[in-house]
C-alpha positions as CSV (number, residue, x, y, z in Angstrom):
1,X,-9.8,10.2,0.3
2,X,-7.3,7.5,0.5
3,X,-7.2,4.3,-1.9
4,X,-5.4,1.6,-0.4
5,X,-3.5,-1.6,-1.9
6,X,-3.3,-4.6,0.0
7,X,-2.3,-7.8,-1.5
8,X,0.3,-10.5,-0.8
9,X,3.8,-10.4,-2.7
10,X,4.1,-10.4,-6.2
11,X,0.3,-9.8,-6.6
12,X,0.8,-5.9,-8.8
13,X,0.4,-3.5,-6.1
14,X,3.3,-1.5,-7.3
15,X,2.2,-1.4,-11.2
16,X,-1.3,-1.2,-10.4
17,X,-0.4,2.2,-8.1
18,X,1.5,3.5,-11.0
19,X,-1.3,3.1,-13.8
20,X,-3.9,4.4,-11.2
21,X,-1.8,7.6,-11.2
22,X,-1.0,7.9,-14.3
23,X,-5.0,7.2,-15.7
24,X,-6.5,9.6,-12.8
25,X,-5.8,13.0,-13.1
26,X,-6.6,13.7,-8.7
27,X,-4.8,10.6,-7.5
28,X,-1.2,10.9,-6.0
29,X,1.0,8.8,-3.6
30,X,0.4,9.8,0.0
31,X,3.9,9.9,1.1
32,X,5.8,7.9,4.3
33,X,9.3,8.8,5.3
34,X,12.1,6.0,5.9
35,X,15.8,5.7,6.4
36,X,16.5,3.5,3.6
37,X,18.3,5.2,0.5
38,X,16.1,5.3,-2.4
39,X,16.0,2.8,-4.8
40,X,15.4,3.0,-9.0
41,X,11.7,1.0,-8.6
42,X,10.4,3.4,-5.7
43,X,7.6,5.7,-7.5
44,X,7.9,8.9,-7.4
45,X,6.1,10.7,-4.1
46,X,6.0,7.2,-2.9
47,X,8.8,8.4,0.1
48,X,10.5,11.1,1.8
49,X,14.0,9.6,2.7
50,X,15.1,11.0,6.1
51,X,18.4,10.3,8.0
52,X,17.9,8.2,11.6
53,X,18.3,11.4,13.4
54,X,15.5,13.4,11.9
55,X,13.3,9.7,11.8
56,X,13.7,9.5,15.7
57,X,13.2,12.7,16.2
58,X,10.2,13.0,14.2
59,X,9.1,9.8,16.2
60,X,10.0,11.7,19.8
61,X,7.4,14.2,18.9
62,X,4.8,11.8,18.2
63,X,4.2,12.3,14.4
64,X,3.9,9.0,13.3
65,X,0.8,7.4,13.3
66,X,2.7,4.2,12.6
67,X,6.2,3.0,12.2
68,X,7.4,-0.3,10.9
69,X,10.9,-1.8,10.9
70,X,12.3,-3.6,7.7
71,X,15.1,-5.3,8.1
72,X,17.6,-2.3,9.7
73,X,15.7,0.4,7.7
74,X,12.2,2.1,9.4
75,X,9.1,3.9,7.6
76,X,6.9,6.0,9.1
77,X,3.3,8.0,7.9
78,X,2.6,10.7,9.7
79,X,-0.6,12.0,11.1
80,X,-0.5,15.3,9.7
81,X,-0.3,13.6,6.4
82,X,-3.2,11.5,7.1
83,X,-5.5,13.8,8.2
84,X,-4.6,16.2,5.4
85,X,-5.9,13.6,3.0
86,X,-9.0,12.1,4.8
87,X,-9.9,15.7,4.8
88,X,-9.3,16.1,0.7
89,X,-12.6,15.3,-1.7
90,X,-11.2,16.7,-4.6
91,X,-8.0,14.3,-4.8
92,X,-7.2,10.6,-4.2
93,X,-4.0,9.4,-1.8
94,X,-3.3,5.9,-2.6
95,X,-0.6,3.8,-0.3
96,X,0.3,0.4,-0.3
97,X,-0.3,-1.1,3.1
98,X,-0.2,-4.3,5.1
99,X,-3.1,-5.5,6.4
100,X,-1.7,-4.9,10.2
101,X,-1.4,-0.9,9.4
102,X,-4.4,-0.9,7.3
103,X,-6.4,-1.8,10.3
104,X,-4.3,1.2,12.5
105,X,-5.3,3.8,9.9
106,X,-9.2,2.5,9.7
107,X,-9.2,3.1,13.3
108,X,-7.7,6.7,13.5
109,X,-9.9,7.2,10.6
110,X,-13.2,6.2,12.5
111,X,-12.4,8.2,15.5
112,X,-12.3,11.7,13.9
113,X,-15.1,10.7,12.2
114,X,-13.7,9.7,8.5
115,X,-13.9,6.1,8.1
116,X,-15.8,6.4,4.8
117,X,-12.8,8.6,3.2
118,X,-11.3,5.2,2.8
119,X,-11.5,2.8,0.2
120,X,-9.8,-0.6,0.8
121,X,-8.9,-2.6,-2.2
122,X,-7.6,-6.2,-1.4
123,X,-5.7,-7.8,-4.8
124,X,-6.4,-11.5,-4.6
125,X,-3.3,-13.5,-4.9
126,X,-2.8,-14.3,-8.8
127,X,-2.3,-18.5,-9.2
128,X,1.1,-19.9,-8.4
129,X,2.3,-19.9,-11.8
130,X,2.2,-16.2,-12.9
131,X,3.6,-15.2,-9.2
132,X,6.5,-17.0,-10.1
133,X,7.0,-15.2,-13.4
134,X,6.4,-12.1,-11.6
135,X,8.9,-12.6,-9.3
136,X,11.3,-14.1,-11.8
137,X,10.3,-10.7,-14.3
138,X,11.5,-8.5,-11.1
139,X,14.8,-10.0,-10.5
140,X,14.0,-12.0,-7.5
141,X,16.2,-14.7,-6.8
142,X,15.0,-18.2,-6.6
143,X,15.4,-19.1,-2.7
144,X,13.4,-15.4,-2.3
145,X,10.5,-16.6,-4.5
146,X,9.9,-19.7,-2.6
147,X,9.9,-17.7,0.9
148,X,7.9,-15.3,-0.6
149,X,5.1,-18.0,-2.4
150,X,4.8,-19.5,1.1
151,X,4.3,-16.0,2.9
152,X,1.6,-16.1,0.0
153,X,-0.7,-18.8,1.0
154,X,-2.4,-17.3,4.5
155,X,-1.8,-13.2,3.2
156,X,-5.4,-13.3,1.8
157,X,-7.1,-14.9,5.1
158,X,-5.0,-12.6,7.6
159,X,-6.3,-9.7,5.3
160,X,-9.9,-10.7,5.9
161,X,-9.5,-11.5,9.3
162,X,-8.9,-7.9,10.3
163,X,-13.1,-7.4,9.6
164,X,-12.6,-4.5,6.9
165,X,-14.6,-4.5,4.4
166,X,-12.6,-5.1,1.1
167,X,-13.1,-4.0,-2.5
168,X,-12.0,-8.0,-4.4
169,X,-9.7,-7.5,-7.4
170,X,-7.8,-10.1,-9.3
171,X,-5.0,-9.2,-10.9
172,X,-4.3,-12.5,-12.7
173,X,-3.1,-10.7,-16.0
174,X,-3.3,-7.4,-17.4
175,X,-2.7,-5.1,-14.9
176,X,-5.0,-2.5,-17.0
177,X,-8.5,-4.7,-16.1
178,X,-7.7,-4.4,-12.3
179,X,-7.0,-0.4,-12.5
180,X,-10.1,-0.5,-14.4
181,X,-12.3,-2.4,-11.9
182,X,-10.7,-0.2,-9.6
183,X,-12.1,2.9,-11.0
184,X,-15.1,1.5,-11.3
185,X,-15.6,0.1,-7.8
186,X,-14.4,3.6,-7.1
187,X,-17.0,5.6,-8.9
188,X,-20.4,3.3,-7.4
């Protein structure tokens, strides 16, 4: 089964992900490969860092299922990996995705027939106020915050727009209550 975390900046997805794995014995990080070096706040199993040779040639052969381009760095999940966990029962792959690839792995999903190994989790957008102090607790620098907060505002309705059913969490506060409504949405 995969668990997936979509929610606009500065809404938890990160610490949530962490305190899912840590309270749930079964649940990992389903791992995507990019360029980029790794970095002190990337969770463990959360990446395999490759050089841009081995990325394109791993693209070449067709082994990504998607690729995305930040800024001069790529990711990459592969199908392999994919499949490997839709097929699992016993564990719990979690990733943190973007509505856009959300929607490519729903579909490649459906078509072998294991749309229902995925559980979509949307985290609603905390009020303006604590996404500052998020952003501000992180290090992010002032003119960042305010590109990010206006990125915020249409993240939610762009989400829903894609027609997949999401689980609804708030993550307004403790990060503990959404993991916990999590687990519970999880287990009905």
């Amino acid at each position: 089964m995969i668990l997936t975390l979509t929610g606009a900046s500065g809404a938890g997805k990160t610490t949530i992900a962490e305190r899912l794995i840590a309270t749930m014995p079964d649940a990992h990080f389903l791992t995507s490969f990019t360029t980029r070096a790794a970095r002190p706040s990337d969770l463990p199993g959360e990446y395999d860092y490759l050089s841009n040779d081995a990325f394109d040639n791993m693209e070449a052969r067709g082994e990504f299922l998607w690729t995305a381009r930040v800024a001069d760095t790529r990711h990459g999940t592969t199908r392999s990996s994919l499949q490997a966990a839709l097929d699992n029962e016993t564990s719990i792959s979690i990733m943190i995705l973007v509505p856009e690839v959300l929607t490519k792995l729903c579909d490649f999903a459906g078509a072998i027939g294991k749309r229902d190994a995925i559980r979509p989790v949307l985290i609603t957008t905390p009020p303006e106020g604590i996404l500052r102090a998020r952003m501000r607790e992180r290090g992010d620098e002032d003119a960042k915050i305010e590109a990010r907060i206006a990125a915020t505002l249409d993240y939610e309705a762009k989400a829903k727009a894609t027609g997949i059913t999401f689980i609804e969490i708030a993550n307004e506060g403790d990060a503990n209550e959404a993991v916990r409504m999590i687990t519970d949405a999880n287990n009905t």
